[in-house]
N, C-alpha and C positions, 0 to 999 in steps of 0.2 A: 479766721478760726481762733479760736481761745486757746489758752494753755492748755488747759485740762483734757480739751479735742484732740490737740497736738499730739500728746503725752498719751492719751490713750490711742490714736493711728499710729504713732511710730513705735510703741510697745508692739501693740499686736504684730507689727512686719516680723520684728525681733522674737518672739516667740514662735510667730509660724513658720520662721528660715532657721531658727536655732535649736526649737525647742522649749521646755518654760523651766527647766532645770538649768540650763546655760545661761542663762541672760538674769543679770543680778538688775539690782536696782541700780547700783553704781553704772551695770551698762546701760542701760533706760539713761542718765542725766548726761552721761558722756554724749550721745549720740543727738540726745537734744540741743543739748550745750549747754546745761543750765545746772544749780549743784543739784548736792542731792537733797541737801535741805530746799530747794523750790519742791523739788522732786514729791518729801515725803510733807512739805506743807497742802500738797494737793490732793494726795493719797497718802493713806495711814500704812497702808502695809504691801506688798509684793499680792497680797491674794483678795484685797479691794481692784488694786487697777486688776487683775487679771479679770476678775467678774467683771468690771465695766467693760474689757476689749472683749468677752466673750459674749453680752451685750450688742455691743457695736457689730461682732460681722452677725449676730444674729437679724441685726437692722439692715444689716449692706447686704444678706441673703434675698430675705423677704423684699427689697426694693428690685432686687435684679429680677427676682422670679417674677414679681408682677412687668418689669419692664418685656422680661421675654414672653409672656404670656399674649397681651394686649397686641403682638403683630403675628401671631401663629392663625393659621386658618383652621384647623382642626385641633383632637385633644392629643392626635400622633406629633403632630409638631411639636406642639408643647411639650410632650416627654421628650423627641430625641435633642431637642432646645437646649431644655432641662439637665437631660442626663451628660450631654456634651459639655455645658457650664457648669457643671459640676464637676464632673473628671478634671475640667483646664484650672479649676480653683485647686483643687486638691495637690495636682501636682505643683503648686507652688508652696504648698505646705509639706515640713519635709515630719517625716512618719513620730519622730521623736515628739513632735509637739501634740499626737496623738496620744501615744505612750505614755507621756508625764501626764497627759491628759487625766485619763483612766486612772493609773497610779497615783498620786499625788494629790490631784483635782478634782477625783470622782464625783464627789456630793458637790461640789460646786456646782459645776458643768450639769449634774442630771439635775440639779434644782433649777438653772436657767431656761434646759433645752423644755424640762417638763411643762413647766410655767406656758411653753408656745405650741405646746401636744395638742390642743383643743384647736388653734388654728390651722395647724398640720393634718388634722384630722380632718376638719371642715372642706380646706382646701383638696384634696384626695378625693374626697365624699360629694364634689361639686365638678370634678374634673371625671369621673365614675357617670356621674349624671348627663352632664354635657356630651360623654363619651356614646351613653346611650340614645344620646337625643339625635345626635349623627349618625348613628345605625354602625358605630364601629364597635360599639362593646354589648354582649349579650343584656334583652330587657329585664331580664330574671334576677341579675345578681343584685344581691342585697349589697347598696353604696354603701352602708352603717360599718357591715361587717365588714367588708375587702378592705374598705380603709383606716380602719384597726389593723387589719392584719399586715397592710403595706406598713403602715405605721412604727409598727411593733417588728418585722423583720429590719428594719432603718438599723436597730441595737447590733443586729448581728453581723451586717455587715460592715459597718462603723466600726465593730471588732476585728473584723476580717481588715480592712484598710491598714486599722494601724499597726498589724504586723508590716506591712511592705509586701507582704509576698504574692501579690497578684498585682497586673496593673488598674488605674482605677477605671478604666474604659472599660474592662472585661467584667468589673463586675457592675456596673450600670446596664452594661449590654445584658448580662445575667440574667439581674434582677427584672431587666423588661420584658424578657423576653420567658421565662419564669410565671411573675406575675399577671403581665398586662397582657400577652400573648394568649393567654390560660382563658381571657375569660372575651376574651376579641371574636366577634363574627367573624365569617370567611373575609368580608371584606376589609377589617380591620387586621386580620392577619396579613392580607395581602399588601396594606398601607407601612404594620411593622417590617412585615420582608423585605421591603423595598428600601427600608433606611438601615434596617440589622442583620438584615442576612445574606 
């Protein structure tokens, strides 16, 4: 692995255990070992590397999700897959790095997440379809719409996360059972019962 790989994996840890207000540059070269001038020879400022590690789990997201996808039998496995590796991610991220997230970072973070809306969307819209092909989600509903609307609810509860004040199980469990439950035949209700309720 190259510097620059290094420097951006071991930031990201540092942000998502401390937060991105806590963690100076100074702390980024201590923990690599290396000054801070390697440091800012690799990166120009504290809100370059942060767009690259924001980047990066964007990449380490979309790899997990296709690795969980590709052994699920159905599209219920894939959410509660899904929703499970996502709650276990979350709690290793502590809420502050949410917070400064939003605060701080806002147009960052919504120019990167935005940029990957189109395949966020696609993927929803193909899991929607899949859902129906299996006879677990109603033939009627429009894939285009529901997954705009999953899509577009993501904001709210991403808001809802980074207060702390729910755990992040409850609101996965929520949201599936909310949206994906809403538009499930009897027997896809009876596939979600079996893993959420």
């Amino acid at each position: 692995m190259e510097l620059t790989e290094s420097i951006v994996t071991q930031a990201t840890e540092l942000f998502l255990e401390r937060g991105l207000k806590a963690v100076s540059m100074d702390d980024i070269a201590k923990a690599m070992g290396i000054s801070k001038r390697t440091l800012y020879e690799n990166f120009n400022s504290k809100d370059e590397l942060l767009s690259d590690c924001i980047k990066y789990m964007e990449t380490c997201r979309r790899e997990n999700l296709f690795n969980l996808c590709k052994d699920a039998k159905d599209v219920i496995d894939i959410l509660v897959a899904v929703s499970k590796n996502m709650a276990e991610n979350l709690n290793r991220i502590s809420p502050l790095f949410l917070q400064d997230l939003n605060l701080y970072h806002f147009r960052l973070a919504n120019d990167i997440f935005t940029k990957h809306r189109d395949e966020q969307l696609e993927g929803i819209k193909q899991m929607i379809i899949k859902g129906k092909e299996e006879g677990l989600f109603i033939k009627d509903i429009d894939e285009s719409l529901m997954s705009e609307i999953i899509t577009n609810s993501q904001r709210s509860y991403m808001s809802i996360i980074s207060t702390g004040k729910y755990p992040y199980e409850k609101i996965f469990r929520h949201t599936i059972l909310c949206f994906i439950r809403g538009i499930a035949t009897e027997r896809g209700r009876q596939r979600i019962d079996e893993e959420y309720v």
